[in-house]
C-alpha positions, 0 to 999 in steps of 0.5 A: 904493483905485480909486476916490475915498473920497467912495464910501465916505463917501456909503455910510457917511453913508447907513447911520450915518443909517439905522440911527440911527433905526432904532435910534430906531423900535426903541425906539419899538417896545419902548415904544409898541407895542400893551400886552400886558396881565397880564390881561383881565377882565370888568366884574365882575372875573372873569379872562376870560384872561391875558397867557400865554393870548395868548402861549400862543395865539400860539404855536399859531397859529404852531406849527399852520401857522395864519399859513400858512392865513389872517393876523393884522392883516394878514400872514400866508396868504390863503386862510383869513381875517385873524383879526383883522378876523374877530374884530372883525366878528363880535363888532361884530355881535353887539355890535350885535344884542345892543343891539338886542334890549335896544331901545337906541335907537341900538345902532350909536352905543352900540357904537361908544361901547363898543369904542373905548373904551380901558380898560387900565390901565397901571399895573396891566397889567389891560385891562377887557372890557365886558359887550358885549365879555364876551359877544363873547368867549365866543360867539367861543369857540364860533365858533372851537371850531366852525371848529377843530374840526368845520368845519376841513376844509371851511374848507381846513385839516385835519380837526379840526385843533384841537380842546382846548378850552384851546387854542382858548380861547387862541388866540381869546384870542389873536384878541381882543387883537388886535382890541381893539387894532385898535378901541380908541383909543391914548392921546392919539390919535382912532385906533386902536394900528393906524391905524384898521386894518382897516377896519370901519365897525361900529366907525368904523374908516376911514383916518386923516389919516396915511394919506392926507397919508403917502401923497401925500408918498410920491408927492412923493419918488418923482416928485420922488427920480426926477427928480433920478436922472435928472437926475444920470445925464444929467449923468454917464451917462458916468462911472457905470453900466455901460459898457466904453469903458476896458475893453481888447479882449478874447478870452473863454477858452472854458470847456474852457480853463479849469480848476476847482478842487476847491472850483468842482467840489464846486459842481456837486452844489449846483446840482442840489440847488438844481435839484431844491429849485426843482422840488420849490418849483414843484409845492408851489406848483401844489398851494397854488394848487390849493386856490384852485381847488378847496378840497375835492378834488384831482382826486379825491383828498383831498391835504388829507389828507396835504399840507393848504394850510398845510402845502403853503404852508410848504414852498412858501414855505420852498423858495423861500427855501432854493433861491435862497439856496443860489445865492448860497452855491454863486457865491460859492463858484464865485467865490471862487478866481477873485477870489483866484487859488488855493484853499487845500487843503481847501475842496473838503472844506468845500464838501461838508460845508457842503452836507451841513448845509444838507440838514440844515436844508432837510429836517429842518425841513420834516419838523419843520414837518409833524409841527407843522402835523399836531398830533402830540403830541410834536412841541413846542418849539423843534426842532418848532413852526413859527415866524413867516411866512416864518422859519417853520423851527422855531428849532433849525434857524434857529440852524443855518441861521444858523451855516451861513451863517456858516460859509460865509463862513468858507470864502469868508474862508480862500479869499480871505484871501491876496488881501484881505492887499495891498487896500485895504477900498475894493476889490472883494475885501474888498467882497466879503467884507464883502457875503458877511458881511452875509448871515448877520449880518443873517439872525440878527437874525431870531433876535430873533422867538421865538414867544413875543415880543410880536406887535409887537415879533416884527414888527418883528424878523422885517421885517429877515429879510424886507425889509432881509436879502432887498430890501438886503443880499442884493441888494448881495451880488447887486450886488457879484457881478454886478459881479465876474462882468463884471470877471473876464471882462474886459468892465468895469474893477475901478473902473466896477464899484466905481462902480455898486457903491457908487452902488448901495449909496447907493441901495438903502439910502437908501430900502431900510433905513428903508423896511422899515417899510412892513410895520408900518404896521398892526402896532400900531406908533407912527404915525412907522413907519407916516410913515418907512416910507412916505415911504422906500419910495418912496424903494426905486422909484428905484434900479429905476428906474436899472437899467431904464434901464442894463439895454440898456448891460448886455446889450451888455457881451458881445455889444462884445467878442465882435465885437473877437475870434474867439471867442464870449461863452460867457455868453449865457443867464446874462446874459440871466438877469441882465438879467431880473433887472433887468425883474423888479426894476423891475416886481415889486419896483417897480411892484408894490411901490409899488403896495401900499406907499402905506399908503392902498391898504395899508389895504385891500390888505394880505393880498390877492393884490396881495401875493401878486403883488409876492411872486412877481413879485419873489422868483422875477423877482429873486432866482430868476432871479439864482440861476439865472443864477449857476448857468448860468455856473458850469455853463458851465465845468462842462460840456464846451463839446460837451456844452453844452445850448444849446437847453435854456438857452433854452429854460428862460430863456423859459419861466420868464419867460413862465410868471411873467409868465402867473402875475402879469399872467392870474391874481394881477394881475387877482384883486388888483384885483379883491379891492382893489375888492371890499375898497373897496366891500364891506368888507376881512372881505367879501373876505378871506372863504373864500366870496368867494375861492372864488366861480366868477368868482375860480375860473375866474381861478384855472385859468387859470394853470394853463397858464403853471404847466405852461410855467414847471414844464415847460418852465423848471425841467426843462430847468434840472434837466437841465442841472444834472444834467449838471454833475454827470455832467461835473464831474471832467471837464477840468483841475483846478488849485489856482492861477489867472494873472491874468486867468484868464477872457479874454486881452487882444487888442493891436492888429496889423497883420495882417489882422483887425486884433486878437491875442492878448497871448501872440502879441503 
């Protein structure tokens, strides 16, 4: 092994005690989430609805893409309300003048007394309504039969959009478990089974003392986790992060002296298929945004028809993780026969069937979710009905995704066996592989997220697709490849890229595993989530904050050794690429992201554009431009170096950073903020309100993306689409080889007394 086992023993240290407790919070979750109860009744023992008429309602609120129009307890879309607050709002009020009109001398105090009572019991999992709650409930009914039905179209959704009078009892059943959990008290506590959440003064719901102490612990380990970072790196700066003191000088072997295997060329038709995927994302996404603009028309034409919100944020949402997830597939693909020095037969076969099934699964799921979200008849059950918020892909297709992924890693496995035979399992080609194998088996856990589990629990699950698989695991495999990259071309030694690469590691999970709980914090999860959650997700800043500061030492890795040589670093706009990744990391998954993980501005932030903002600023600044970097250095040996479209490259890295940055700091920054303000000094249900998004001052902010859409969708993914394209019309272009020599990219330079001081190992 290169490196010392205290690497390994740091990393396995580090997972063992955060899975442990993740084991711990697991079972927590299962035993001391909010209760499903068997039924609800009334004071009087009527049956007002049943544990399977919450299920039943759950599911079509999922399967009717409600989840991607507006949110439940706090997750979920952000145009249509949070369901759970509405709720609670509207009956609060009808609570209260129902009491008044009966000249209750206190009605406010006499509600109060009346929804924070807990009357569940559990030994008979029946939950009692009172006679103000009955009451509540059945005018909600009427409420949601109207939104549903008549008035859907104008509240953003598609005409009629529910309108069986079973189905909209359900899912305002549904609505109204969720908000008495949000009201009533938890055994033993003075707050709710949701912290208190949302907040709502009609039913004395403000912030706990857990909000506020977890919160400025939270800050203590970020300002306290930083320092000691630094004071390490300024201790060992020159032993760990990116630098080339021990690399060799070099000459790059530029991409027309390299050739391709079948599988690398087979590569090309998955960039163009990413391309067109991303492009298809982009205008999805300017549609969605649409609908903040101008809920009613489209120009002039009634998209809603056809493309409602919902179904528009789907597939936006959807694409997003299909194109860029795709990337990483096609590098390690591209990768593999470098890192192994041949490719079996066949794999150029495999590549192309695998890229056969994951059209499979990105079209028909999307026509799968429309045919759920439009209410067609027939379109039920797992192969149709939508899922959870950002699994959303109907279940037979997440199955098949899932075994996609693991076939993937099959092919790498069969392209890199021979290699991993004679490394130890410290090593860069079984970290590789073991970081390659992380991707499909932390993404099947999200398979333990079915429709009908408990919304809690479902939660729970689904945050280990969305955090722990996207914040940990897909960025050690991105760590793991951006490493492998600067080692196949020479620019670092194998053991200073295994040093960041566990260092890394260390790191991300450190904060990243137990900090995935920063999503439940509100989810009816036991406060010790709501404490872990918090105090590590700060935690997830520090290791942002490393990359920052190494991001200079890694831009200039090419540029050293271009100047040792006589040929130029043939990987510009890839590494420029990579190194937004790096200012994208730190400002939208750190800044960003802390900014609305600290759980007493999560108490009035959750479900606004604030998250909306750490959303793109962090999907498309990370894991976007890493998959599009990636794509441009497997274009670069694609491509004749002739044909290479240097002014577009550039043109494309620019435009897609300014057009993001013109998306997070004109538009969903400052709506963030201002919502958050609205949300403090009015009320979190005054701005979640469709009236309130939709006012003139929000409207005009929402045009004025409208310009860095069209530089991001013009100028960035075009360009980009092009050049892919490209890589397809060139791809059988150049020599085709099965078997690589060592050092296949570059070639080491010796020193020589000639003039220029440098040649090649061959001359030597």
């Amino acid at each position: 092994m290169i490196v010392g086992k205290g690497w390994v023993q740091g990393v396995a240290l580090v997972m063992l005690f955060g899975f442990f407790v993740m084991g711990i919070l697991a079972y927590r979750t299962y035993t001391a989430s909010m209760p499903m109860p068997d039924r609800v009744v009334s004071q009087n023992g009527d049956v007002l609805f049943t544990g399977q008429d919450i299920t039943a309602g759950q599911e079509i609120f999922q399967a009717r893409g409600l989840m991607q129009y507006g949110s439940i307890m706090g997750h979920g879309a952000y145009l249509g309300p949070d369901f759970t607050a509405e709720y609670l709002r509207h009956a609060a009020t009808f609570a209260r003048d129902d009491l008044a009109r009966q000249g209750v001398p206190d009605p406010q105090a006499a509600l109060v007394a009346d929804f924070r009572a807990n009357r569940f019991d559990e030994a008979t999992k029946t939950l009692t309504f009172s006679d103000l709650q009955t009451r509540a409930y059945d005018e909600q009914i009427k409420y949601y039969t109207q939104f549903l039905g008549p008035d859907s179209k104008k509240n953003g959704l598609i005409a009629n959009a529910i309108t069986d009078p079973t189905e909209v009892k359900q899912v305002t059943s549904f609505f109204a478990w969720t908000a008495w959990a949000s009201a009533a008290q938890r055994p033993g506590h003075d707050y709710s089974y949701t912290n208190n959440w949302p907040p709502e003064p009609l039913v004395n719901n403000a912030p706990t003392a857990d909000l506020v102490v977890w919160s400025v612990l939270s800050l203590i380990m970020l300002i306290g986790g930083t320092g000691i970072m630094f004071a390490v790196y300024g201790r060992w700066s020159r032993k760990i992060g990116w630098h080339s003191e021990e690399a060799p000088a070099i000459s790059f072997r530029q991409p027309g002296e390299v050739g391709l295997t079948p599988g690398q060329r087979a590569v090309a038709w998955f960039i163009l298929v990413i391309a067109l995927l991303f492009v298809a994302q982009t205008l999805l996404g300017s549609a969605a945004e649409h609908y903040r603009a101008d809920l009613q028309s489209f120009f002039g034409f009634d998209l809603a028809a056809l493309l409602p919100f919902n179904l528009a944020r789907t597939w936006h949402l959807q694409l997003s993780l299909f194109w860029t997830a795709a990337g990483f597939l096609a590098a390690g693909i591209f990768l593999t026969p470098f890192i192994a020095k041949r490719e079996p037969k066949g794999q150029g076969v495999l590549a192309y069937i695998l890229l056969g099934a994951v059209a499979v699964v990105v079209f028909g799921s999307m026509l799968a979710e429309a045919l759920s979200i439009h209410g067609v008849p027939w379109a039920k059950g797992p192969l149709f009905a939508q899922q959870w918020e950002y699994i959303d892909l109907p279940f037979v297709f997440q199955v098949l995704l899932t075994l996609g992924m693991f076939i993937w890693i099959a092919i790498i496995f069969r392209g890199i066996q021979a290699r991993l035979k004679g490394e130890s399992k410290g090593n860069m080609p079984w970290l590789f592989f073991f970081s390659g194998l992380a991707i499909p088996a932390f993404y099947a856990v999200g398979l333990l997220a079915r429709t009908d589990t408990h919304l809690t629990v479902a939660e729970f699950w689904r945050f280990w697709v969305v955090h722990l698989w996207v914040e940990d695991f897909l960025e050690l495999f991105s760590t793991v490849m951006v490493a492998y990259v600067f080692v196949l071309l020479g620019v670092v030694r194998e053991k200073i890229a295994l040093g960041i690469i566990f260092l890394d590691v260390i790191l991300y999970s450190a904060g990243g595993v137990l900090g995935t709980m920063h999503h439940l914090y509100f989810s009816g999860t036991p406060v010790e989530h709501m404490a872990l959650g918090a105090f590590f997700s700060a935690a997830e800043v520090i290791p942002l904050t490393f990359l920052t500061v190494e991001a200079w030492a890694f831009m200039q890795l090419g540029a050293r050794q271009e100047a040792k040589g006589d040929k130029p670093f043939p990987h510009r706009w890839a590494v420029m690429f990579l190194v937004a990744v790096g200012f994208w990391n730190f400002v939208g998954a750190g800044i960003f992201g802390f900014l609305i993980n600290l759980p007493i501005v999560s108490y009035y932030e959750i479900g606004t554009a604030l998250t909306a903002n750490h959303g793109h600023a962090a999907m498309m600044g990370v894991y976007g431009m890493l998959a599009v970097g990636l794509s441009m250095f497997a274009l670069r040996y694609l491509i004749p170096a002739e044909k290479w479209p240097e002014k577009l490259a550039k043109i494309s890295f620019w435009s897609l950073n300014i057009g993001l940055a013109w998306m997070v700091f004109a538009t969903l920054l400052p709506l963030g903020i201002l919502q958050l303000y609205h949300s403090v000094g009015s009320g979190y249900f005054e701005a979640r309100s469709l009236g309130y998004i939709t006012n003139p001052n929000n409207a005009l902010i929402e045009w004025g993306r409208l310009p860095g859409d069209v530089i991001f969708i013009v100028g960035g993914t075009l360009p980009f689409l092009w050049i892919a394209f490209q890589g397809v019309r060139n791809f059988r272009h150049g020599k085709t080889v099965h078997e690589f020599p060592e050092d296949v990219l570059y070639t080491e330079l010796h020193p020589s007394k000639k003039k220029g001081g440098w040649r090649e190992e061959a001359e030597a």
